[in-house]
N, C-alpha and C positions, 0 to 999 in steps of 0.2 A: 354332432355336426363338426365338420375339420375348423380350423381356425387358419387365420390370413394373421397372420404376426408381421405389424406395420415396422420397419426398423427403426425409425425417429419419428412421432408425429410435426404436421405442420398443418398449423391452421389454414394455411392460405391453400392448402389442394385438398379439393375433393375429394375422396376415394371412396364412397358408398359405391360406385361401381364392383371394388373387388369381393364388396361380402356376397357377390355371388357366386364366389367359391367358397364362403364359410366366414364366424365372426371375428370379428376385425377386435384386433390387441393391442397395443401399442407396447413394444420393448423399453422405448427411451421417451422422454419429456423433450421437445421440441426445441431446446435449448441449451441441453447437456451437450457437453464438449468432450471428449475423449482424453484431449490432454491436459485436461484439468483436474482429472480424480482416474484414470483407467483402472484400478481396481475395483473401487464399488461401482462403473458402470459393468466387467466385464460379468464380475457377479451378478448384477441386476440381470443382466442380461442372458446369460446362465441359468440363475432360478426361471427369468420367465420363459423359457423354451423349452422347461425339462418336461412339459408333459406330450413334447411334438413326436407326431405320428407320419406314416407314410402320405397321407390325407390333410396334412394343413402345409400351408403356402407360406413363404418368405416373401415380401412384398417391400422391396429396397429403396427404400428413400432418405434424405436427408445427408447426413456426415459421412462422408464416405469413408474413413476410419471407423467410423460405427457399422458403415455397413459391411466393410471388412470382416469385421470380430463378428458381423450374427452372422453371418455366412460360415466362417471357419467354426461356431458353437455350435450351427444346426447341424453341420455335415458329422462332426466327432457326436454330437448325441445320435444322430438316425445313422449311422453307419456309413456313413461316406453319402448318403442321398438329400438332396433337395430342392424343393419344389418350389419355382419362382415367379412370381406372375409380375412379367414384363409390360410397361404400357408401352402400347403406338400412338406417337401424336396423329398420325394421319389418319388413322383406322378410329382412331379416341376409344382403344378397347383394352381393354389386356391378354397378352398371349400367355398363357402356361409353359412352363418349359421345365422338366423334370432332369436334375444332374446324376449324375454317379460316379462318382471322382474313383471309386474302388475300379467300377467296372468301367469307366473311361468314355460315358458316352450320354447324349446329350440328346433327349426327345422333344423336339418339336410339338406343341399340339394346337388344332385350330384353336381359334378363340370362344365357338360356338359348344364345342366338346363337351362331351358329359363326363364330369369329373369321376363324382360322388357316385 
């Protein structure tokens, strides 16, 4: 099953929503700071994404220097690819959206789509 790798948890949001693209991981402890240790988070951060596949989702919340560094770790482990599941407040869904920074182009996908 792919996995949803949360970038920072936060108690206060929901997100049992996104495990329906796969199970949910948390990279970072909801209170880790970036610039307070960035080595052992870029590591933490690092080990926990090294087993990501074309199939599991980047799911960006929290610090946005945290969210930085999983972005630029996913893309250098999967080859320049990664897959982001964006929330709408108005829709209250998440949209998928698949990058590719090599080949320079950005897929759209409904929210209803069958991933897996």
């Amino acid at each position: 099953m792919p996995t949803v790798f949360v970038t920072q948890e936060n108690p206060r949001v929901n997100i049992l929503p996104a495990a329906k693209w796969g199970d949910l991981e948390s990279l970072t402890d909801p209170y880790d700071q970036l610039h307070i240790n960035p080595t052992r988070l870029v590591t933490q951060i690092r080990r926990n994404l090294r087993g990501l596949t074309n199939d599991d989702w980047l799911l960006c919340m929290g610090d946005p220097a945290i969210i930085g560094v999983s972005f630029a770790l996913a893309a250098e482990i999967n080859h320049g690819r990664v897959n982001l599941l964006k929330w709408d407040r108005m829709e209250k869904t998440y949209y998928p959206v698949k990058v590719s920074l090599r080949a320079g182009g950005i897929e759209n996908l409904k929210p209803d789509e069958e991933i897996r």
